[in-house]
C-alpha positions as CSV (number, residue, x, y, z in Angstrom):
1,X,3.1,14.1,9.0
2,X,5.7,13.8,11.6
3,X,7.0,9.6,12.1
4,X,5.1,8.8,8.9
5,X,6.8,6.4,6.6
6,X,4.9,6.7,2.9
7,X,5.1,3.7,0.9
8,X,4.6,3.6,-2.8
9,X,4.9,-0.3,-3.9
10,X,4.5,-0.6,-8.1
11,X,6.0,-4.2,-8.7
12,X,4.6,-7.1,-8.2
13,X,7.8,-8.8,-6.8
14,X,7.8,-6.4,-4.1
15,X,5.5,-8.1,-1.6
16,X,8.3,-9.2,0.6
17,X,10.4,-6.4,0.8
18,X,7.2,-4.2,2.0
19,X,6.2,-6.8,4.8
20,X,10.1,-6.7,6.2
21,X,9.5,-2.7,5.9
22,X,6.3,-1.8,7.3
23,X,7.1,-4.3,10.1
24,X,10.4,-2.5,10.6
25,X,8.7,0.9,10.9
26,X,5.7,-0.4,13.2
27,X,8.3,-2.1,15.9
28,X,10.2,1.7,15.8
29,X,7.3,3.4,16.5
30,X,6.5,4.5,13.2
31,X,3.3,5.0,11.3
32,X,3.1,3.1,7.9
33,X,1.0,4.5,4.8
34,X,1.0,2.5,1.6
35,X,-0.2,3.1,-2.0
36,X,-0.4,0.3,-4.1
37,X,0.1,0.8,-8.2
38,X,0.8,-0.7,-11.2
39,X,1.9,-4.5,-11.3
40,X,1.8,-4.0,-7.4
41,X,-2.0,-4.7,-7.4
42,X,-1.4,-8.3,-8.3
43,X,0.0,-9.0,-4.5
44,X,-2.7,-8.1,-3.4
45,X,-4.9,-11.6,-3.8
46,X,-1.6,-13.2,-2.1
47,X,-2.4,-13.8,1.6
48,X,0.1,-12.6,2.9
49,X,-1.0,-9.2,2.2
50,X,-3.5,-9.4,4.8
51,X,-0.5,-8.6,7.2
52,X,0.0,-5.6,5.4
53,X,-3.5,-4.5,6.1
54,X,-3.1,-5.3,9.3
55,X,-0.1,-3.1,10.2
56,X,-0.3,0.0,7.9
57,X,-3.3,2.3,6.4
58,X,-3.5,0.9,2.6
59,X,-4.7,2.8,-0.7
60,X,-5.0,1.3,-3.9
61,X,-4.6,2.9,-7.0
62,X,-8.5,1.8,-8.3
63,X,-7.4,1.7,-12.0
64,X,-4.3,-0.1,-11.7
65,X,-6.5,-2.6,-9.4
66,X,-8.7,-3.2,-12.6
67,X,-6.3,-3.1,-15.2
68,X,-4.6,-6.5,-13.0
69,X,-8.4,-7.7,-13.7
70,X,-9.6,-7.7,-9.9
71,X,-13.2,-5.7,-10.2
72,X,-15.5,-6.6,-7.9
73,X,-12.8,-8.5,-5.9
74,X,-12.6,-7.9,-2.7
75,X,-9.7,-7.6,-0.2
76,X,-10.7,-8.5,3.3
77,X,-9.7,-5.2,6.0
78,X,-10.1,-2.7,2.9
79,X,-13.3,-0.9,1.3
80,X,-14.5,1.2,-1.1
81,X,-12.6,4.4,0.5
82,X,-9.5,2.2,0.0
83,X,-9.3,2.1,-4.0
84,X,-8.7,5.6,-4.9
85,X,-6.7,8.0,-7.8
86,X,-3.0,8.7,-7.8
87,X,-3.7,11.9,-6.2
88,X,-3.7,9.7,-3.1
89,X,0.1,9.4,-3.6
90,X,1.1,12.5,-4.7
91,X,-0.7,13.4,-1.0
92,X,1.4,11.3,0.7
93,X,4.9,11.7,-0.7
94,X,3.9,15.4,0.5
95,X,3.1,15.1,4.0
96,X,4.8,11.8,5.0
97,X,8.5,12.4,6.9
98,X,9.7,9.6,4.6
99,X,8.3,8.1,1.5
100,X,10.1,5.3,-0.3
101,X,9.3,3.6,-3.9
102,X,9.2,-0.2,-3.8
């Protein structure tokens, strides 16, 4: 998808970096996608993730959200569509312009 920026966040000290990012890519004009995995899912009870959800469409990797021990925990601006496989990322990194690993 042309002016798509894919992002893949898997660490959990990554929160920053993907805020300074996506907010980067939104003020150029740029759409933002994010999947989050593995230790990732832990900044996602940290509120400042809520800007994240606010400026970019957000996927979770469901299993890696329950392995951090979050079911049934919900994330205010996602839903049930939002927790998905990693299918979801192997989709993006395909049809994004540009898809970077955090």
């Amino acid at each position: 998808m042309k002016g798509t920026l894919g992002i893949c966040a898997t660490t959990s000290s990554s929160l920053t970096h993907l805020l300074g990012i996506t907010s980067a890519a939104v003020r150029a004009g740029k759409r933002v996608e994010v999947f989050i995995t593995g230790q990732a899912a832990r900044f996602t009870q940290d509120s400042r993730f809520a800007e994240v959800v606010a400026l970019a469409d957000v996927a979770i990797c469901e299993v890696s959200y329950f392995a951090a021990g979050y079911q049934g925990v919900e994330i205010p601006g996602l839903g049930d569509k939002d927790f998905v496989t990693q299918a979801r990322n192997a989709d993006l990194a395909e049809r994004c312009e540009r898809y970077l690993l955090i």
